[in-house]
C-alpha positions in Angstrom: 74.7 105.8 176.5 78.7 106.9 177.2 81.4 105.3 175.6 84.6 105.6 178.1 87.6 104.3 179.4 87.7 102.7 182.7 88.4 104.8 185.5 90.0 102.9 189.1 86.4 102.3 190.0 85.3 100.5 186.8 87.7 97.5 187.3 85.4 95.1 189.4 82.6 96.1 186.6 85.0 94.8 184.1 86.5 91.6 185.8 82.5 90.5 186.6 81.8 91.1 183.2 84.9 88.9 182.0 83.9 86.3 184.6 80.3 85.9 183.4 81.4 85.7 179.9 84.7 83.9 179.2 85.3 80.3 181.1 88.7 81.0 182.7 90.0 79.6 185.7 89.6 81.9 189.2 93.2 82.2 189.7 94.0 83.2 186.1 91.6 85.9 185.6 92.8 87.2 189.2 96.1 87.5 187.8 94.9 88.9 184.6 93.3 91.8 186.5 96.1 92.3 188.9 99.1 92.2 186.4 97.8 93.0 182.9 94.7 94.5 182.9 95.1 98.6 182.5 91.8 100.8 183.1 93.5 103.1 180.3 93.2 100.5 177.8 89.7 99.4 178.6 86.9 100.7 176.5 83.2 100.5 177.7 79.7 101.3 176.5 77.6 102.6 180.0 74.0 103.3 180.7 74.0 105.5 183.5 76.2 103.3 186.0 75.9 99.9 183.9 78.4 98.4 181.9 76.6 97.4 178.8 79.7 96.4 177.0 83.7 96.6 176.9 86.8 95.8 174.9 90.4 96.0 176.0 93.3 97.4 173.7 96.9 95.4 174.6 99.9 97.3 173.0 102.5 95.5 170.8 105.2 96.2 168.5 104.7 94.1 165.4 107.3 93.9 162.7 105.5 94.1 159.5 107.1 94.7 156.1 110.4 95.1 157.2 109.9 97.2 160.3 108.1 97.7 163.5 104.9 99.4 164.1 102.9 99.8 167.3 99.2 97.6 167.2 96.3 96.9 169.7 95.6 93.5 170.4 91.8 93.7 171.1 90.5 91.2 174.0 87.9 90.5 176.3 85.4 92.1 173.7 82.3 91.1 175.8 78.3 92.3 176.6 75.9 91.5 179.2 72.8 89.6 178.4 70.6 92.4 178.4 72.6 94.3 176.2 73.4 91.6 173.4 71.1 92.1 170.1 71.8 95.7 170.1 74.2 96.3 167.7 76.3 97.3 170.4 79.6 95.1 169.5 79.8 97.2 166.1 79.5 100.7 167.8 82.5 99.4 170.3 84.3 98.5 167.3 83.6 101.5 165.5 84.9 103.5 168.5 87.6 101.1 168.8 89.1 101.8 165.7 89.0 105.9 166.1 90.7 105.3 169.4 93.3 103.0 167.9 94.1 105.5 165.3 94.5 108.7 167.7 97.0 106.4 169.6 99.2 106.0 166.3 98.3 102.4 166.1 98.0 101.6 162.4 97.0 97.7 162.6 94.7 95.9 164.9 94.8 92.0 165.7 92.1 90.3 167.7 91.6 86.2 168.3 87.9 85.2 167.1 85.5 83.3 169.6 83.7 82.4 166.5 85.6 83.8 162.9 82.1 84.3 161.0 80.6 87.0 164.0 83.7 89.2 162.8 83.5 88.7 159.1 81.4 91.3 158.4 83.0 93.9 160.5 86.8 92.9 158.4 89.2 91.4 160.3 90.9 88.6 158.4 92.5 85.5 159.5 96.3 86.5 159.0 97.8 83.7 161.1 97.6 80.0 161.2 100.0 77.5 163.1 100.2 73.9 162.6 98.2 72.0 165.7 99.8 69.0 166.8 97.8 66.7 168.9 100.3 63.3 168.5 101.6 60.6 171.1 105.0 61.1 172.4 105.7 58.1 170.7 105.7 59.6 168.0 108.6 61.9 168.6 110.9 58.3 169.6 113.2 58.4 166.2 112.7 62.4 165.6 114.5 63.4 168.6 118.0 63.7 169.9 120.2 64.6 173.4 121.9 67.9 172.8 123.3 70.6 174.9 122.0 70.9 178.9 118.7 71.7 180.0 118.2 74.1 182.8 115.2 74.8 184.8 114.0 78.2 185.4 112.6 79.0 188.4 112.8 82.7 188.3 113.0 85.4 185.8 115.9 87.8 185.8 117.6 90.0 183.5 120.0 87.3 182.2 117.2 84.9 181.8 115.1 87.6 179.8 118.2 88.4 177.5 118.8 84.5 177.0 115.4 84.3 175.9 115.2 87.4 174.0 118.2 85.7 171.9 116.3 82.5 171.3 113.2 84.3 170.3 115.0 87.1 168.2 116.4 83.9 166.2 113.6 81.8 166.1 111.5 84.3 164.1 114.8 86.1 162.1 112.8 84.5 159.3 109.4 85.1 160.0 106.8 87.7 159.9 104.0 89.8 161.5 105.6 88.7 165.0 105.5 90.5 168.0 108.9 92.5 168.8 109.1 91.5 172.9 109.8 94.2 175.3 111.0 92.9 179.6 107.7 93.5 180.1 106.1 90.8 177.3 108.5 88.9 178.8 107.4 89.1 182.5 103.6 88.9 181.5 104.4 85.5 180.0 105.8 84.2 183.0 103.5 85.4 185.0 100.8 83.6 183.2 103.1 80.6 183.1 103.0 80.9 186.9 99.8 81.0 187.3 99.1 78.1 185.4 101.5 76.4 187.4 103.5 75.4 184.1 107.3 74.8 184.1 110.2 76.5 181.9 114.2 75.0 180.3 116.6 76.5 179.0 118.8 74.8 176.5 122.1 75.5 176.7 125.2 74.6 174.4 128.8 75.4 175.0 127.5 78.6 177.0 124.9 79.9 175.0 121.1 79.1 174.7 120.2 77.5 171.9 116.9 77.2 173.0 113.5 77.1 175.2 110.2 75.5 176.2 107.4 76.9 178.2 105.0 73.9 179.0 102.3 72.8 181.5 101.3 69.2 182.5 97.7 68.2 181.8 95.9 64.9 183.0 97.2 62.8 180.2 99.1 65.5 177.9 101.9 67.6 177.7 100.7 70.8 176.2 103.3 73.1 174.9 102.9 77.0 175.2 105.7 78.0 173.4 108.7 76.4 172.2 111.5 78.3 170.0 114.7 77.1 169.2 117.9 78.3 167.3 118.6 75.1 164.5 117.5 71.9 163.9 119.6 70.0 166.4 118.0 72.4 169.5 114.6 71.7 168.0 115.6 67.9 168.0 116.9 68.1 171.5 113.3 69.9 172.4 111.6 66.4 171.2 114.0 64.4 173.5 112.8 66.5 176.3 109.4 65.9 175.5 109.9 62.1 174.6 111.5 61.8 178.0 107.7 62.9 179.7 106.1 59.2 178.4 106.5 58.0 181.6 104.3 60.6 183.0 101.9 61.3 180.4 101.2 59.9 176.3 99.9 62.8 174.5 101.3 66.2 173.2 99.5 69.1 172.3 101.2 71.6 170.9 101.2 75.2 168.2 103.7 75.2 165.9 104.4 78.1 163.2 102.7 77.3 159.8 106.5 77.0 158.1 107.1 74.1 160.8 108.3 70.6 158.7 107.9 68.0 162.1 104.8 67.0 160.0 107.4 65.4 157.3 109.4 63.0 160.1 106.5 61.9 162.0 105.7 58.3 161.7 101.8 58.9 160.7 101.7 62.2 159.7 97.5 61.5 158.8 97.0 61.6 162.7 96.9 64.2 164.5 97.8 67.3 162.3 96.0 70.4 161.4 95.8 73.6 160.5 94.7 75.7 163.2 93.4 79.7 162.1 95.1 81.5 165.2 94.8 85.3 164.9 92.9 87.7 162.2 94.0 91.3 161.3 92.7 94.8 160.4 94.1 97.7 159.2 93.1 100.9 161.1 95.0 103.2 159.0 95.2 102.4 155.7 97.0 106.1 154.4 99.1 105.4 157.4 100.3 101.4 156.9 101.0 101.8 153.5 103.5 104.8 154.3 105.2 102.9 157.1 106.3 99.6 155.3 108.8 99.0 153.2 108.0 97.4 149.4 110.0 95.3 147.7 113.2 96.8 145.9 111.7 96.0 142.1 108.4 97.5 142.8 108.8 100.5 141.8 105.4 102.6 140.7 102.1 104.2 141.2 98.7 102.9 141.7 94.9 104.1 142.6 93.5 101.8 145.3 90.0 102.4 146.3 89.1 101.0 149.7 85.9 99.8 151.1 85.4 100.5 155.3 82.2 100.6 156.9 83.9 100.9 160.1 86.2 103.4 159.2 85.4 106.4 157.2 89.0 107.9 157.3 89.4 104.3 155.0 86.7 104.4 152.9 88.1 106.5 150.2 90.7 106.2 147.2 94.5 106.1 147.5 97.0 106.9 145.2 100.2 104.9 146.2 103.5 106.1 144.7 106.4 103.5 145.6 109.6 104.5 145.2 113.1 103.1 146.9 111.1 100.8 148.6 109.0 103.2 150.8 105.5 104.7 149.5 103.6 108.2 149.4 100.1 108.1 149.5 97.3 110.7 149.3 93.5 110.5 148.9 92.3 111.3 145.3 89.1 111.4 143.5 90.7 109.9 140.5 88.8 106.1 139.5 90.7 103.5 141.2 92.6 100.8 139.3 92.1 98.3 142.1 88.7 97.8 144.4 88.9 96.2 147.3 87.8 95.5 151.3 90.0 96.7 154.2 90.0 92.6 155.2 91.5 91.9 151.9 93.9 94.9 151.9 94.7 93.8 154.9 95.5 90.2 154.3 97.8 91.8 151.1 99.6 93.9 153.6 100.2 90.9 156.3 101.2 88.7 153.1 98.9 85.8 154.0 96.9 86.2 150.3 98.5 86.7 147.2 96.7 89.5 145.0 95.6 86.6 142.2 94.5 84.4 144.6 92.2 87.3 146.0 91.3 87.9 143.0 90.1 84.4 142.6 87.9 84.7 145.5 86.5 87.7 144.3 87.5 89.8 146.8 89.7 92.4 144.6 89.1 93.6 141.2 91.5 95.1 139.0 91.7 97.1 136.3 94.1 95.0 134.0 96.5 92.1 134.2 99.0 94.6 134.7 97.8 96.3 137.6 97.6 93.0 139.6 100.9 91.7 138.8 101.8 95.1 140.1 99.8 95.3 143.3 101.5 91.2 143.6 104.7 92.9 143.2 104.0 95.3 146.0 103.0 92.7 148.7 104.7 89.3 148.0 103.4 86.8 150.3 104.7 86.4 153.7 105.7 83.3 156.4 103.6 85.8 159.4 104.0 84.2 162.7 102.8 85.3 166.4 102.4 83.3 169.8 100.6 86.1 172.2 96.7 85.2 172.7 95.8 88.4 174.3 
């Protein structure tokens, strides 16, 4: 067997492959393959001229800890029939995770089909929005008319800067969220095109204060991304929405985990969950914990032994000296003073876990109490959101 990237050739390999396996709609995965999909990022196992299995390997910038850092988003991991029961997933993984780390790209994110089949090969849940599924009748005494709503019917430059300002807002106090580049932006409404979904603008005295990406489904209003710049803009994005209950009753929509609607609506019992969106994994460990910042108190050393079976550059013992807030590490063969997974190191790093509540699930152990309110120190929990889905 060969493991690969695409070449030109390959593409109609991959795109049958993704047809047979994921339930998209024709004109979606057309555009998928005509706009996003790179043969460069598009790994594959081969026997002889059959493509037994492949994976694709999206770039992002992801602010994490205080500053940005490249990441793969891994999609359309997918086999054929005859080559499922092999083992093959892990090998592409495996060979995932070397070619993620020559490309510089110290974290990985991927959206689970089904969370337990990736368990034991560590990547962690480190997002979770809140799912609204509510009438729009519900929104009646939470919303409010504010500012002037423009349609966008094409993207330009100025659009893409208004939005950028909306977003760059909208997550000033968030985490683990993807830093958008034109080109994010584009691929979004290209999507949103495709879908044949609709996109406003809110504007107040000049500037926009907010938007809404949205499409119109049988009886529901499904939002695909709203963000908004205070609380009146995000009240005004509820009249909007109200003002569909003519058309349709229902809204479906993911909110970030820090969202308080849940507190205003009239029945909060209906129709609110929490939804696990996107898991994590640190390729690089040596590399991720040199690249964030720490907190300004946490100021020390400690010996971290790692557990990888994916990554043998990762399966080894750190000693992590933090100092004015950014950290040198180096592998040692001293006995480490913490034990842990890469998902749970991970999960520390992303700030989804706290180190005693990890330690409660018996996923780290610790030397002392003194160690873990150290390691808690280093990696205080975090509000992480992110929108993309591939």
């Amino acid at each position: 067997m060969e493991y690969r990237f695409m070449q030109d050739e390959d593409k109609e390999k991959v795109k049958r492959m993704w047809n047979y396996c994921f339930d998209d709609p024709q004109p979606f995965v057309d555009w998928y393959f005509r706009d996003y999909y790179r043969a460069e990022n598009t790994l594959g196992i081969f026997q002889g001229e059959n493509l037994l299995s492949s994976l694709q390997l999206i770039p992002y910038e992801i602010y994490l800890r205080g500053s940005s850092h490249p990441s793969a988003y891994i999609v359309g991991l997918a086999s054929s029939p005859e080559a499922r029961g092999r083992g093959l997933i892990k090998e592409l993984l495996k060979t995932s995770l070397k070619e993620m780390r020559k490309r510089n790209c110290p974290i990985s994110l991927l959206m689970p089909f089904q969370a337990q089949f990736y368990y034991p090969y560590q990547w962690e849940f480190c997002y979770h929005h809140f799912l609204y599924r509510i009438s729009l009748e519900d929104l009646r005494e939470i919303g409010e008319s504010y500012g002037e709503w423009r349609e966008i019917k094409e993207l330009d430059d100025e659009i893409i800067e208004s939005l950028a300002l909306v977003y760059s807002a909208f997550v000033k106090d968030k985490h683990g969220f993807v830093k958008r580049s034109s080109t994010n932006w584009k691929l979004i409404w290209g999507e949103l095109q495709v879908e044949k979904g609709f996109a406003y603008l809110l504007i107040d005295r000049g500037k926009p204060v907010g938007y809404i990406f949205y499409y119109l489904k049988s009886d529901k209003i499904v939002v695909k991304e709203m963000a908004y710049t205070g609380f009146r803009a995000q009240k005004s994005l509820f009249r909007f929405l109200y003002n569909h209950r003519s058309q349709v009753e229902f809204l479906e929509w993911h909110a970030p985990v820090d969202d308080a609607t849940h507190f205003m609506l009239p029945d909060p019992k209906i129709g609110v969950s929490l939804y696990p969106f996107l898991t994590a994994r640190i390729v690089d460990v040596e590399k991720i914990l040199t690249l964030i910042n720490y907190p300004p108190e946490a100021t020390g050393e400690v010996i971290i032994g790692v557990n990888d079976s994916l990554a043998g550059w990762n399966n080894q013992t750190f000693y992590l000296q933090v100092h004015n807030r950014k950290g040198k590490v180096w592998v040692t063969d001293r006995k480490p003073q913490v034990m842990l997974g890469i998902g749970a190191l991970t999960q520390l790093v992303f700030g989804v876990l706290s180190a005693p509540k990890l330690v409660f699930q018996e996923k780290i152990s610790v030397e002392n109490l003194q160690i873990l309110q150290f390691i808690d120190k280093l990696f205080p929990q975090c509000n992480n959101y992110i929108n993309e889905y591939y």
